[in-house]
N, C-alpha and C positions, 0 to 999 in steps of 0.2 A: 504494500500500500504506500503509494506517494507520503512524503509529509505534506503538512494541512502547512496553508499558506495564505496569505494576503494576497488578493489579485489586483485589486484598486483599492484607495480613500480617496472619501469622496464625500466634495463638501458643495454648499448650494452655487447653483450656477447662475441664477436669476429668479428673483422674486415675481408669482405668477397670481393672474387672481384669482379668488376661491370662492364665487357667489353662495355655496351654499357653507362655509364656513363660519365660524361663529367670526374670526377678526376680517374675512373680506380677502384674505391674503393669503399665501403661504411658500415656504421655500422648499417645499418638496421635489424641487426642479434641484437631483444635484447631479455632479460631474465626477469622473476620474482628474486628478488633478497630479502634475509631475512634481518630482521630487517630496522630501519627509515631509508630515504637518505631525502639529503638537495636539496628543491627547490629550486636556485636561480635565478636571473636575466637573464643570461641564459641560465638555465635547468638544471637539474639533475647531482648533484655532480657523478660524477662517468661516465655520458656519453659522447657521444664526437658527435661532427656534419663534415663530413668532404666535403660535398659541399656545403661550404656558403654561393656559390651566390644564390643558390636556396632553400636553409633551413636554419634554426638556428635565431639566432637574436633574440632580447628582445621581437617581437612579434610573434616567432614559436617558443619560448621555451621551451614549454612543449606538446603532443600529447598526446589528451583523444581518447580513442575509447572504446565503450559498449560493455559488454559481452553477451549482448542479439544479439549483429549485429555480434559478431563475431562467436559464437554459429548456429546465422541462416545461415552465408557463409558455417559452418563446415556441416549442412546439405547440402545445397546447392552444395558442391563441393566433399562430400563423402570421408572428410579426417579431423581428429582434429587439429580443430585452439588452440592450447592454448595459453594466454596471450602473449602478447609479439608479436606474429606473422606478425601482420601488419607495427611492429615497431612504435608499440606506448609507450608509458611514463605511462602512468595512464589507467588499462584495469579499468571502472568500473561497476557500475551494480547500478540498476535502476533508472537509471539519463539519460536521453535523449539528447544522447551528440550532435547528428544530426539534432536535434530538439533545441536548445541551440539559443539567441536570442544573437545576434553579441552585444558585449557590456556587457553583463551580466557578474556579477558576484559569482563566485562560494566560499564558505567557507570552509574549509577543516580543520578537525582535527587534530592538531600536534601532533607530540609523545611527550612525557616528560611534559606535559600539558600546554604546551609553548603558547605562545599565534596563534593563528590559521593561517593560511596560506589562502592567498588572492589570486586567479586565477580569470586571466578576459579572457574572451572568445571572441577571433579576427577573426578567418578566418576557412574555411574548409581546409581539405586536397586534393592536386589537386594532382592523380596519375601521374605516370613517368613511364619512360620503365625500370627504377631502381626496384622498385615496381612491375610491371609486371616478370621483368627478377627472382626477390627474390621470387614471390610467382610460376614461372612455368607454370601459367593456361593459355589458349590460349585464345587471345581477352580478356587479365585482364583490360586491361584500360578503353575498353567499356565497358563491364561488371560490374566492381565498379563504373564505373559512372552511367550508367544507375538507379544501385540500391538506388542514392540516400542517402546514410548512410556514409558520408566521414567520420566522425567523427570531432572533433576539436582541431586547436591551442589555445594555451593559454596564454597571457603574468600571470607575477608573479609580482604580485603585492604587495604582503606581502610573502616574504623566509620564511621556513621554514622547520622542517625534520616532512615527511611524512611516512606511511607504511601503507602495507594490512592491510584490516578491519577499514580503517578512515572512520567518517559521512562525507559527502559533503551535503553544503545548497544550494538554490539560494539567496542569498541576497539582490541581485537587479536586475533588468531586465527594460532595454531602452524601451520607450514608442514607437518607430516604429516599433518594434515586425517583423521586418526579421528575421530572422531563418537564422543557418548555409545553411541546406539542401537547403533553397530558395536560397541563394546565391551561391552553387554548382551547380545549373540550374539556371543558370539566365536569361535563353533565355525561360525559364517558368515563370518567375515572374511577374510582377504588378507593373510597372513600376512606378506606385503612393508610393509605398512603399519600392521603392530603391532612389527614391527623396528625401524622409524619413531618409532613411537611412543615403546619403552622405551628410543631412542637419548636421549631429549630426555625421560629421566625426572625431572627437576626439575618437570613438571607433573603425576608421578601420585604418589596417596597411594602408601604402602608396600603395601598391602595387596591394591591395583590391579595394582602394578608385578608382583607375586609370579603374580598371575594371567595375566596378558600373557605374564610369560615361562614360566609352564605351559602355558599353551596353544603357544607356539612349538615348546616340547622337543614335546609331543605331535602336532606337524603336521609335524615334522623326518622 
C-alpha cells in the first residue's frame, strides 16, 4: 500500500454568492495553491471562513477530503472534480479520511523540515444548501449523505506550513473506534459505541457531543 499523502492545500480562490445562505456569501470557491501554507489554530493562513456560526473554529479548522471519494463522485456525476471542489483544505490520497476514528491523530510532514504538524480528527462534514447551491447537482444533500464519505474536520494541534506531496501518519487512534462515517449516520450506529464515544468526550466538538447524546436519548 502506497503511503497516505497530501495531494493539494487548498485555500479560497474567490469569494462567490450564496442566495440561499444565511451571510449572502461564501468562500467555498477554493484552489490548489503552490508552494507551503501555515496551518494554524484556525486554519489555513490564507483562507477565510465567513459563516461562523456554522463553520470555522479551532475544531473545523481544517477540511480533509480523499481523492479516491472525490474521483468516485467525478464518475459518479460525469464531470471532473479536481481538488478543491468540495471546498476542502487538504484533498489527500490514500488515507481514509471517512473512515478516520473521531479523536485520532494525524502526522503530517512540514516543509522546511520543521518539526511536523499535528491534526486531530473531530467531526464529519454535514452538507448545506450552500454546498448543494456551489456544486448545482439536484438532491446534492441527499445524495452526499446517502454516500457516506463526508470527509473530515480537523482541529490543529501542532501549526505548521504544509504543501502537496506531504506523508501523513496515524499516530494515535481512540480505543472506541467510531469512525467519522458512523457518526455521519448515526441513526445506523450501535448505540454501545456512541456511549463509547461521548465517555471519552475530550475528543468531540461540543456541538458533536450534543448530537451523540441525542441520538442515545432517542434509541433509549
Amino acid at each position: 500500500m502506497s503511503a497516505a499523502r497530501i495531494v493539494s492545500v487548498n485555500v479560497v480562490h474567490a469569494i462567490v454568492p450564496d442566495p440561499l445562505g444565511d451571510v449572502g456569501r461564501t468562500a467555498i470557491d477554493k484552489r490548489p495553491v503552490d508552494g507551503p501554507v501555515l496551518l494554524g489554530q484556525h486554519g489555513p493562513v490564507g483562507d477565510t471562513v465567513l459563516d461562523r456560526k456554522h463553520h470555522g473554529g479551532r475544531d473545523q479548522a481544517v477540511y480533509a477530503y480523499a481523492a479516491e471519494d472525490l474521483h468516485a463522485w467525478s464518475a459518479d456525476l460525469g464531470r471532473d472534480l479536481t481538488p478543491g471542489t468540495f471546498g476542502e483544505n487538504l484533498t489527500t490520497q490514500d488515507l481514509d479520511v471517512s473512515g478516520a476514528v473521531i479523536g485520532e491523530v494525524w502526522q503530517v510532514a512540514a516543509a522546511d523540515r520543521a518539526e511536523p504538524v499535528l491534526l486531530q480528527v473531530t467531526s464529519p462534514r454535514i452538507p448545506c444548501v450552500t454546498f448543494q447551491a456551489w456544486m448545482g447537482e439536484p438532491h446534492w444533500v441527499r445524495r452526499f449523505t446517502e454516500a457516506g464519505a463526508p470527509g473530515a474536520y480537523l482541529r490543529v494541534l501542532a501549526e505548521g506550513r504544509v504543501a502537496a506531496g506531504a506523508s501523513v501518519q496515524v499516530v494515535s487512534r481512540p480505543t472506541h473506534g467510531v469512525t467519522i462515517g458512523e457518526v455521519f449516520v448515526l441513526r445506523f450506529a450501535d448505540p454501545r459505541r456512541l456511549r463509547r464515544l461521548l465517555a471519552e468526550g475530550q475528543d468531540l466538538q461540543p456541538s458533536l457531543a450534543d448530537a451523540v447524546a441525542d441520538q442515545l436519548r432517542r434509541s433509549a
